[in-house]
N, C-alpha and C positions, 0 to 999 in steps of 0.2 A: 141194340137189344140182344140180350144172349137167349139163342134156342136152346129148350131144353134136347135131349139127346135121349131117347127111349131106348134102354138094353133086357134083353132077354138076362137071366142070373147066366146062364151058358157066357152070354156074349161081356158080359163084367167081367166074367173070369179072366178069358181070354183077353182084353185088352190090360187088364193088372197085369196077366202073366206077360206080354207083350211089353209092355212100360217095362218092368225088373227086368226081362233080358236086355232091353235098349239101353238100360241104366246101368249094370253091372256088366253084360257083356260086350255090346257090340261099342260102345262108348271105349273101352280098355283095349280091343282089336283097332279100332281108328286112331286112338291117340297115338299107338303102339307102329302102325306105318304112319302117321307122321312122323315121330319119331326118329323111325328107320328115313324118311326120304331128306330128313333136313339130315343127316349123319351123312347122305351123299354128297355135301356141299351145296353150291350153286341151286337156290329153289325156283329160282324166275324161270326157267325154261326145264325145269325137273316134271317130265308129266306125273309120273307118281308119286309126290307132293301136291301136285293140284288133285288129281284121284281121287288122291284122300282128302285134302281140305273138301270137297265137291262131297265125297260118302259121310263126312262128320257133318256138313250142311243137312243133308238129309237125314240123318241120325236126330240129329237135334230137333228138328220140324218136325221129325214123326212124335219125338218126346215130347213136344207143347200141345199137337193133337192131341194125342192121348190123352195128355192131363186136361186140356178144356172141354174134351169130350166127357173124362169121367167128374172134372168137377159138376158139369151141367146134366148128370146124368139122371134120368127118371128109371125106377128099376118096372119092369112091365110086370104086374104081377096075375098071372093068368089065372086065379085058382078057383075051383065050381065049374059047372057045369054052366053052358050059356046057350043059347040056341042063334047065336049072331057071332057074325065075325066081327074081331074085334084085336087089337096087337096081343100079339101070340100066341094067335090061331092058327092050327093047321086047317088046310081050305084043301078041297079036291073040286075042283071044276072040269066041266066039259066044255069044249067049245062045240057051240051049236053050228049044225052042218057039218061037221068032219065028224064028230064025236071021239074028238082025241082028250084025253084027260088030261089033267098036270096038276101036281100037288106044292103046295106052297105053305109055307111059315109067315106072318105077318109080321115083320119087324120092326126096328129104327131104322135111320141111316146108316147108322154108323154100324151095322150088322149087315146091311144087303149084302147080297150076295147071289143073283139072279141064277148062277149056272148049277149053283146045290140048294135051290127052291124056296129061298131066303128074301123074301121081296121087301123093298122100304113100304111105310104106310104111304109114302110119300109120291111114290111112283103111281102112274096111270093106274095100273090093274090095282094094286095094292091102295089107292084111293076109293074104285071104285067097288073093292069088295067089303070093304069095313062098314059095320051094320047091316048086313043082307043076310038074307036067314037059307036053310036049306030050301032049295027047289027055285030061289027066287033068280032071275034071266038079270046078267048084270051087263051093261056097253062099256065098253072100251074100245078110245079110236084112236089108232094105229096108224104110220105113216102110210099102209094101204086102206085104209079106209075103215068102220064100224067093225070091230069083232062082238058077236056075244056070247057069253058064257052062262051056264045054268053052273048053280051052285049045288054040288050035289052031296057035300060032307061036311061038319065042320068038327074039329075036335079039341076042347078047348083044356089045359091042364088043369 
């Protein structure tokens, strides 16, 4: 069964513009040291021939992602005004007992991005804030144990 793959229009962008430079440029820089390392003779024991067969490996894989992520792609379309989170909501929570804030975007997968506040729907927190309204106390259990967080913004485009 193929999952669908949920993108922000931001996050479509960037994975098309990501796909054409795999295709046009980095595909032409790999071909281009291989190329070069079979011109050295001998490839069996040439590490920079394997190198490159090893970075066109991964050039290539990244170019299938890409396409089954955007042929499966749902585009998230946030628009109005909502009073629930919901994918591609901005969320500001508090953790209860510290009262440390952190602000979060609710995304796909295929957009996470935990460290610039990009969270999958999929992950813990980002499961358990989808449909909870301002003010309401959300759990999430973490390898130390229950955190809870109040919902204390949500802003939806």
């Amino acid at each position: 069964m193929i999952e669908q793959e949920y993108l922000t229009p931001e996050g479509l962008k960037r994975l098309e513009e990501e796909l054409e430079y795999l295709k046009t440029v980095r595909r032409a820089e790999v071909a281009q040291r291989l190329h070069d390392a079979m011109a050295e003779g001998e490839v069996e024991e040439n590490p920079e021939y394997e190198d490159a067969k090893n970075e066109q490996a991964f050039v290539e894989g990244r170019i299938l992602e890409i396409e089954t992520i955007l042929a499966n792609a749902v585009l998230i379309e946030n628009k109005g005004p909502s009073n629930e989170v919901r994918l591609g909501s901005k969320v500001t929570i508090t953790e209860l007992g510290s009262g440390h804030k952190e602000h979060y975007i609710i995304v796909g997968s295929a957009e996470a991005d935990p460290a610039n506040g990009r969270i999958s729907n999929e992950s813990p927190l980002g499961r358990a804030l989808l449909g909870h309204k301002v003010n309401d106390i959300v759990s999430v259990q973490a390898p130390e144990g229950e955190i809870k967080f109040k919902v204390t913004h949500i802003a939806n485009r």
